[in-house]
C-alpha positions as a printed NumPy array, in Angstrom:
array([[ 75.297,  -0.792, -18.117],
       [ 75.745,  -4.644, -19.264],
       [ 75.432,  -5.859, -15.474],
       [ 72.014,  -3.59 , -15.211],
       [ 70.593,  -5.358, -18.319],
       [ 71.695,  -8.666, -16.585],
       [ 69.926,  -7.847, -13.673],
       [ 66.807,  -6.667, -15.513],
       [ 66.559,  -9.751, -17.382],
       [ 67.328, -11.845, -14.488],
       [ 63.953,  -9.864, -12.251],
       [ 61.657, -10.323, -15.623],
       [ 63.07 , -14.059, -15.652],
       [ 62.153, -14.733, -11.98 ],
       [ 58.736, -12.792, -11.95 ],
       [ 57.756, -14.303, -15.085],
       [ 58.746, -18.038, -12.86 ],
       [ 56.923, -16.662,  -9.907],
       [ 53.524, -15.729, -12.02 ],
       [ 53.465, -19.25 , -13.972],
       [ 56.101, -21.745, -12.336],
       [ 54.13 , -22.195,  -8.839],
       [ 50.234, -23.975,  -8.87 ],
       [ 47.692, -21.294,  -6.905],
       [ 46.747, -23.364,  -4.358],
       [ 43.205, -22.395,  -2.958],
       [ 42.635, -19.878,   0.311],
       [ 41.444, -22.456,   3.407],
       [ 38.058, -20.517,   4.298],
       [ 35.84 , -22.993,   5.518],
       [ 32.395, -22.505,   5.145],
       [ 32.997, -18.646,   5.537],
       [ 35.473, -19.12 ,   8.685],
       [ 38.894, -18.188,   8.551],
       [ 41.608, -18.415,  10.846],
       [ 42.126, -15.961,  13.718],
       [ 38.508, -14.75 ,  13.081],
       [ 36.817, -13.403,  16.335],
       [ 33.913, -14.831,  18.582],
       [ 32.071, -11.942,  17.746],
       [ 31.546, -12.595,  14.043],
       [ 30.453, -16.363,  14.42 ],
       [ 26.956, -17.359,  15.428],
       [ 27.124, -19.551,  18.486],
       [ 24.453, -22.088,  19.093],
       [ 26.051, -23.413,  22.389],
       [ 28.99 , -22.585,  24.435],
       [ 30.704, -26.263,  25.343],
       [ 32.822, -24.853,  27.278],
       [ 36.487, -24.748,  27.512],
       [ 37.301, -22.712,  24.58 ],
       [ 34.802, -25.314,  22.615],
       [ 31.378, -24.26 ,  20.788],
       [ 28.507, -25.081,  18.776],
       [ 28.166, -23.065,  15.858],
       [ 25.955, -21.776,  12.775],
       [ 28.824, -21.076,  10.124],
       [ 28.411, -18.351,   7.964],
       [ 28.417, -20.279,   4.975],
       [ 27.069, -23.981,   5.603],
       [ 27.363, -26.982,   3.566],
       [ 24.484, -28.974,   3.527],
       [ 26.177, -32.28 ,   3.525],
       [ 26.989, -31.448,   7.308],
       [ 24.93 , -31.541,  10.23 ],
       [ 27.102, -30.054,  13.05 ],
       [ 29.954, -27.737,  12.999],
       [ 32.347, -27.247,  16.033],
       [ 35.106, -24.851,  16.361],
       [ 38.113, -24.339,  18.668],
       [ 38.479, -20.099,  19.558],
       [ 40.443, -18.485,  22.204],
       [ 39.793, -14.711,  22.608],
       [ 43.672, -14.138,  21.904],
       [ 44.187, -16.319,  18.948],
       [ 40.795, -16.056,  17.607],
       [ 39.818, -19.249,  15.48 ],
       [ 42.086, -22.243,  15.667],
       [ 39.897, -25.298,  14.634],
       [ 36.999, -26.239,  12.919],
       [ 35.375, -29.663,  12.869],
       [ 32.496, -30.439,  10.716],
       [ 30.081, -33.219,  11.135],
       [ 27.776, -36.06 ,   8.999],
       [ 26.408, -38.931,  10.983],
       [ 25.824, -41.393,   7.934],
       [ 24.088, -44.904,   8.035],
       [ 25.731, -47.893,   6.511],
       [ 25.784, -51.554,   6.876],
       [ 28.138, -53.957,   7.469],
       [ 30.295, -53.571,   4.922],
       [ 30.279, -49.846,   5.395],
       [ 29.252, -48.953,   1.732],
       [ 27.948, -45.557,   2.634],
       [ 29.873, -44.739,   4.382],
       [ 32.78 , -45.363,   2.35 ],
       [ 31.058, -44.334,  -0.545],
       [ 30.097, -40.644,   1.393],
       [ 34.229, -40.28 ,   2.574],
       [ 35.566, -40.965,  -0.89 ],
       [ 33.332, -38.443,  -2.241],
       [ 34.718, -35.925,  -0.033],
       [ 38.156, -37.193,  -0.356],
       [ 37.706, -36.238,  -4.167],
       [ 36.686, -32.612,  -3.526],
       [ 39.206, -32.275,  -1.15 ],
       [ 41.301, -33.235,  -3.363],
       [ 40.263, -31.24 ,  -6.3  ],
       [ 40.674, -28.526,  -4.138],
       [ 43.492, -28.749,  -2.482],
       [ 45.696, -31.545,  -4.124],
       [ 46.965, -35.107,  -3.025],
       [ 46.911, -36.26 ,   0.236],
       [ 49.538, -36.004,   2.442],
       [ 48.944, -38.871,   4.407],
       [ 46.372, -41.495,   3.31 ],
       [ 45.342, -44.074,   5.194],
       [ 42.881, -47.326,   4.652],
       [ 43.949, -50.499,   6.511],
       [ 42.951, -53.437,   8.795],
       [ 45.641, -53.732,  11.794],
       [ 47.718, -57.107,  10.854],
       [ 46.561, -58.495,  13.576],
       [ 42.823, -58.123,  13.396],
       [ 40.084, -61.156,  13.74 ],
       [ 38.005, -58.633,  12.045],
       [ 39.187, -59.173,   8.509],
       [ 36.121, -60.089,   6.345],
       [ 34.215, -57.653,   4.518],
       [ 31.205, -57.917,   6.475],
       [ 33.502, -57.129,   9.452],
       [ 34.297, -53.733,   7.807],
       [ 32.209, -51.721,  10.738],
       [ 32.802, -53.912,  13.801],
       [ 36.912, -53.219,  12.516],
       [ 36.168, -49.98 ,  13.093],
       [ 34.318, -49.811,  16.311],
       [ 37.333, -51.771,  17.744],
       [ 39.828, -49.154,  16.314],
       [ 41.057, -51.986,  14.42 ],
       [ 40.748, -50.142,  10.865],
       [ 41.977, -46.882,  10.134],
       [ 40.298, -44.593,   6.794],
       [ 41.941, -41.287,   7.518],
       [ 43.463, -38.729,   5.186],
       [ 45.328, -35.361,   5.275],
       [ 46.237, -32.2  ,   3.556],
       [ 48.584, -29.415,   4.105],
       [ 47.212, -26.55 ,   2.575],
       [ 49.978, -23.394,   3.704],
       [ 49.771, -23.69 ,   7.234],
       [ 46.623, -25.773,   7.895],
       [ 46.08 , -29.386,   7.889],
       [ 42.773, -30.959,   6.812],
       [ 41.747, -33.721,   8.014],
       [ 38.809, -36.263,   6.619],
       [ 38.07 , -39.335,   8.875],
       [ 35.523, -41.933,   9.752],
       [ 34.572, -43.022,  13.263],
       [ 31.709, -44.935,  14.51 ],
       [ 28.716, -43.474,  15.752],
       [ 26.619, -46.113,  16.962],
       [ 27.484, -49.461,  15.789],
       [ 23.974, -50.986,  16.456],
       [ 22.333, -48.346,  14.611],
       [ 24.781, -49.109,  11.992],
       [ 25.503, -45.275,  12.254],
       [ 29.168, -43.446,  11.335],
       [ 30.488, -40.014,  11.787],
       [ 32.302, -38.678,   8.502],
       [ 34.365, -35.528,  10.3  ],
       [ 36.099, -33.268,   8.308],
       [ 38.378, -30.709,  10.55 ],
       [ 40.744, -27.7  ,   9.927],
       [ 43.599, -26.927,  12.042],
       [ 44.784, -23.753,  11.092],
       [ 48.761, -22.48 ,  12.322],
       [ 47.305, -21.027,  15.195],
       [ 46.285, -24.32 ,  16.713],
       [ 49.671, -25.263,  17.924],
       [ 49.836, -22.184,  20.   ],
       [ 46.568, -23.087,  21.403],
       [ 47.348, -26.567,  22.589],
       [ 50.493, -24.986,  23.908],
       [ 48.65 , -22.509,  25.966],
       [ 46.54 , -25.335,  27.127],
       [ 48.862, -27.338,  28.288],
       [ 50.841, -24.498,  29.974],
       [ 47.709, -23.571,  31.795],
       [ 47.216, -26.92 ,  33.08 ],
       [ 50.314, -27.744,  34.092],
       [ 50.501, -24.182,  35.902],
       [ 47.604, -25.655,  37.924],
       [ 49.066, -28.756,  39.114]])
């Protein structure tokens, strides 16, 4: 009888740390897509090819321009990548200004960054502010960060777009735990063709 009370206490005890001891951490449903959902429920705007489309998502933001996604009919969903082609100057103050914002609802939403990067390489000749976009367009500067959110990694990065047009690409993408499996298959297949 004592060792049943024990017990009893012991299951109220560890439900009541399972209910309040662990932080909900928020479902990854990008704009309406989830992982493993089928081509059939996602509006396609153009088929890229190779597994690769063009798509309307079911829920847009309108921050974003262009969404892409990564599907294989087996798998269903593996990646999404989300687009904003935003000017800047120089300095890249919109840019930078645009990606922090983003980095701070990401953030709210999902918690601290895994991996955070903003740096010049050491060895850059592109180390004064108003080099802050030409470090980029060399690959000499890195502004990257990611989350792991259960089994999917988020990623928020900028690139440039067109440096004379002083335009950058803010890409946000989600690689859900199927995507591993994908690139697997991929590489599987192609080596089966060599």
């Amino acid at each position: 009888m004592k060792i049943r009370k024990i017990v009893l206490v012991l299951l109220v005890l560890l439900s009541i740390g399972l209910l309040f001891g662990q932080e909900e951490v928020k479902e990854v449903k990008p704009f309406g897509l989830y992982e493993g959902m089928p081509l059939k429920d996602i509006e396609i705007v153009e088929d890229l090819g190779d597994s690769f489309y063009e798509i309307t998502p079911p829920d847009p933001s309108t921050e974003f321009g262009q969404y892409y996604i990564l599907l294989n009919k087996d798998l269903g969903l593996c990646k999404v990548i989300a687009i904003k082609i935003e000017e800047t100057n120089v300095y890249g103050t919109n840019v930078k200004s645009e990606y922090n914002k983003f980095k701070e609802m990401l953030t709210s939403n999902y918690g601290e960054p895994e991996t955070d990067y903003d740096f010049l390489l050491t060895d850059s000749i592109w180390d004064e502010p108003k080099d802050w976009l030409m470090s980029l367009e060399k690959k000499e500067r890195i502004l990257f960060s990611m989350w792991k959110v259960h089994q999917t990694s988020i990623g928020l990065e900028v690139n440039v777009y067109d440096y004379y047009s002083q335009e950058c690409i803010i890409k946000l993408s989600y690689e859900f735990s199927n995507f591993k499996k994908f690139c697997d298959d991929k590489e599987e297949d192609t080596k089966n063709k060599l």
